[in-house]
MIKOLDREN-791408 format. One record per residue (C-alpha): x, y, z; residue in one letter. Coordinates in steps of 0.001 Angstrom, whole numbers, padded with zeros to 6 digits, always signed. Layout:
N
XYZA ...
***
This chain:
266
-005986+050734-003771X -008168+050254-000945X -009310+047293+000233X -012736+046933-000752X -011293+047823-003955X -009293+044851-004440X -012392+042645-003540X -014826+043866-005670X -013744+041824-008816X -014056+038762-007124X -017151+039296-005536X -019528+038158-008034X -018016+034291-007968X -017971+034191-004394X -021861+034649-004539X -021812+031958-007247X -019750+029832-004883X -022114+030244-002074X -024935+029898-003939X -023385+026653-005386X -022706+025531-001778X -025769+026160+000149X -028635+025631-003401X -029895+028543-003140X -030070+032864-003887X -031098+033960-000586X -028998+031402+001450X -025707+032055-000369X -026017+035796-000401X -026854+035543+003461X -023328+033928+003598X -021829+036537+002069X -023373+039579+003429X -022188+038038+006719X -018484+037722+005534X -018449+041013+004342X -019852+042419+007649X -016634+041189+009202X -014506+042366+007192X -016267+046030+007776X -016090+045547+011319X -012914+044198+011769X -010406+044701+008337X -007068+044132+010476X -008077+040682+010773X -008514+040210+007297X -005745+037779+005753X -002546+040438+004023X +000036+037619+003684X -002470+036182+000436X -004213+037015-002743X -007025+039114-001844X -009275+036461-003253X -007959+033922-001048X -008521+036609+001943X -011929+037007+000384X -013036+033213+000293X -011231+032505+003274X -013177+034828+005393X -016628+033297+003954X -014951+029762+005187X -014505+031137+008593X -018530+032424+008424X -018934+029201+006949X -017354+027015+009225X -018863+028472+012707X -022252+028248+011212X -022288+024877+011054X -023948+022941+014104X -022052+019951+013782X -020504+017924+010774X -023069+016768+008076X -025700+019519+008832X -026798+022502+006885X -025247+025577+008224X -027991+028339+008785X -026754+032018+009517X -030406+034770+010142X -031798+032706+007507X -035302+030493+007359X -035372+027243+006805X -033493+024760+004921X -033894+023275+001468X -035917+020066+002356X -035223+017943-000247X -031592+018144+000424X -031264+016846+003704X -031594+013313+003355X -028430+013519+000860X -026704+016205+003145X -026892+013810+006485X -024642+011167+004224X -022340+013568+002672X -019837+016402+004576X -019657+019859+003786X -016037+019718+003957X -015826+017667+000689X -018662+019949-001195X -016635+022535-000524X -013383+020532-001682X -015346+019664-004776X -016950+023460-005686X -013322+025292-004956X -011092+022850-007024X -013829+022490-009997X -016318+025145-010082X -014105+027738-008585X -010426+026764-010130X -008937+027154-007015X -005664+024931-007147X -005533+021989-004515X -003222+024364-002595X -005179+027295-001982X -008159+024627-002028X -006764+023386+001573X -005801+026871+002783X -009645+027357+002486X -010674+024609+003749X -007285+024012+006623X -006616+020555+004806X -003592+019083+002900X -003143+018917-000501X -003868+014906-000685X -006859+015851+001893X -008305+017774-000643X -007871+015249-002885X -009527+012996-001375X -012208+014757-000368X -012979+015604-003762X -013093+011734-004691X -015102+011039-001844X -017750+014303-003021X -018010+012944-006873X -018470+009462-005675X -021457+009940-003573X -023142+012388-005235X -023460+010138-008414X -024401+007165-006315X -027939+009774-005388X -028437+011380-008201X -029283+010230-012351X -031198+012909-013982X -032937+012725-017469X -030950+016119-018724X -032335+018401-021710X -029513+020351-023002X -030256+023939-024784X -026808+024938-026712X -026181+025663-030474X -022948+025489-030451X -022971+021595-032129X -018903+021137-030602X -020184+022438-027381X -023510+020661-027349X -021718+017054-028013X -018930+017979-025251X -021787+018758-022405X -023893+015461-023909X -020579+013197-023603X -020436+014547-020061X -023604+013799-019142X -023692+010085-020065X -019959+009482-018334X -022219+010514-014749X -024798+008442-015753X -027761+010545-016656X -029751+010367-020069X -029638+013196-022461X -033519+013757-023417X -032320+015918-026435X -030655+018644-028125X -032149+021750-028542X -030655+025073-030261X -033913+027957-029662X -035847+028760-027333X -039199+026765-029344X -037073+023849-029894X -036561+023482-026181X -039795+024182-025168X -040973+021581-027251X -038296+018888-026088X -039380+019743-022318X -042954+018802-022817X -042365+015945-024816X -039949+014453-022488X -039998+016757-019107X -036053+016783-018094X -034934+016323-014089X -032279+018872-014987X -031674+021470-017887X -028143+022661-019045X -028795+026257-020892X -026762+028370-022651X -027753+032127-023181X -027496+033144-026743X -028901+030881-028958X -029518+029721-032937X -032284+032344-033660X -031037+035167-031571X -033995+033785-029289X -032809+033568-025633X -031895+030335-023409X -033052+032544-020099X -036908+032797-021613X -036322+029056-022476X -036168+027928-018791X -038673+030700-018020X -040980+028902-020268X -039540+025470-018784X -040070+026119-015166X -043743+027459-015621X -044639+023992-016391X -041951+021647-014947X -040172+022116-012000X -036540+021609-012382X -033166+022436-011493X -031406+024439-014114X -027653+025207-014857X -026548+028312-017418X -023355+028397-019020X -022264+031397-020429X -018973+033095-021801X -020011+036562-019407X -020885+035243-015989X -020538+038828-014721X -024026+039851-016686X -025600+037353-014600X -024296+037887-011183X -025058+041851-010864X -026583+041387-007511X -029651+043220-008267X -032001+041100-009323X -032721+037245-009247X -030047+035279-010395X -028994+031825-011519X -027844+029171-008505X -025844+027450-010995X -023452+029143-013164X -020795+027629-015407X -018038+029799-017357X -017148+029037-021123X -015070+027927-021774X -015427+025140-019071X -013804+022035-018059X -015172+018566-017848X -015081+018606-014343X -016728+021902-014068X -019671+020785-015622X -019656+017336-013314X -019487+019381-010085X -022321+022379-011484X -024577+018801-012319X -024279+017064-008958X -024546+020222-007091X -027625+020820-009089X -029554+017586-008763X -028224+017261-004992X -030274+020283-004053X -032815+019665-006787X -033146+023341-007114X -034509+025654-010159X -033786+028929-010614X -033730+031350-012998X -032618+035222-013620X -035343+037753-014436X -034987+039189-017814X 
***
């Protein structure tokens, strides 16, 4: 199996993960356009002695890394200019633990691999994921509409919501329902799942959301891969179902921190 072989499964989450990391589409793909460019160029150097996913993400860390100008700025790599509503939170929080925090919770990377990535210890990365959570939900509290009709699901994402603070502006299972919920209480953040109660669609929901309001949205979904072709626009925030707790808390303080809305095109 050749190389780019054994990458292409696991390219799809590393765009998530970049777009995660940098809040946005065309900054996170920029990232990982570059990565792959050096792994064309130069493939001996690419890392043998791990998974290939670890040699995958570990090369975007390396991109990463250089990119940055010095420690609590926004890398930039050919791209224009960065998100300005972020940079008043990114001047008082590090990279280093956003990535801690996105590897270990949005990207299940153990704390292990988490610190190869990211050349820290175990405990580092630990720590730095403390230190990520913390300050993140000291800056942002969100009123959060949540589109899921799954009932089980829909109390599980609500009960995670309140434990970071935020207020849960309602509950809504179709695409009408939510519409309605928006504009009688406009959210600061939407959590939307894809297939909903009516066969109606949680995508045209935050279409329909985001021509009015503008807000940072986050789609969970059981086939992340139908989302992250690379060939048209897609979500910045994606989580996986089934998901853990602390999924969800990372995808919502990522979300807010950038203040970001996206949304795939149909």
């Amino acid at each position: 199996m050749s190389l780019g072989q054994e990458l292409a499964p696991h390219l799809p989450f590393l765009r998530r993960y970049a777009r995660a990391l940098t809040g946005s589409q065309a900054h996170g793909d920029a990232f990982v356009r570059a990565a792959l460019e050096t792994i064309v160029a130069r493939p001996d150097e690419f890392p043998r002695d791990v998974d290939p996913r670890l040699g995958l993400y570990k090369t975007f860390h390396a991109i990463w890394s250089t990119a940055n100008i010095e420690e609590g700025e926004e890398p930039s790599v050919e791209i224009g200019g960065a998100e300005g509503i972020a940079q008043a939170r990114l001047s008082r929080i590090t990279p280093l633990s956003r990535q801690a925090l996105l590897l270990t919770s949005l990207e299940g990377f153990s704390r292990d691999d988490a610190g190869y990535l990211i050349d820290a210890s175990a405990d580092d990365v630990d720590s730095l994921v403390a230190e990520a959570l913390a300050e993140i939900e000291r800056q942002t509290h969100a009123d959060v509409l949540i589109i899921e009709d799954e009932p089980i699901i829909a109390m599980d994402i609500e009960s995670i919501v309140r434990d970071l603070g935020h207020n849960v502006t309602g509950v809504a299972v179709t695409r009408d329902e939510a519409v309605a919920q928006a504009r009688k209480a406009p959210p600061g953040l939407v959590l939307a799942d894809i297939q909903l109660a009516d066969d109606s669609s949680g995508i045209d929901a935050v279409k329909d959301i985001i021509l009015e309001f503008s807000v940072p949205v986050i789609f969970i979904t059981a086939f992340p891969e139908r989302l992250l072709t690379g060939t048209r626009p897609e979500p910045t925030f994606l989580i996986t179902k089934p998901f853990q707790r602390s999924t969800v808390k990372a995808a919502i303080s990522q979300a807010l921190f950038f203040d970001v809305a996206t949304v795939p095109a149909a």
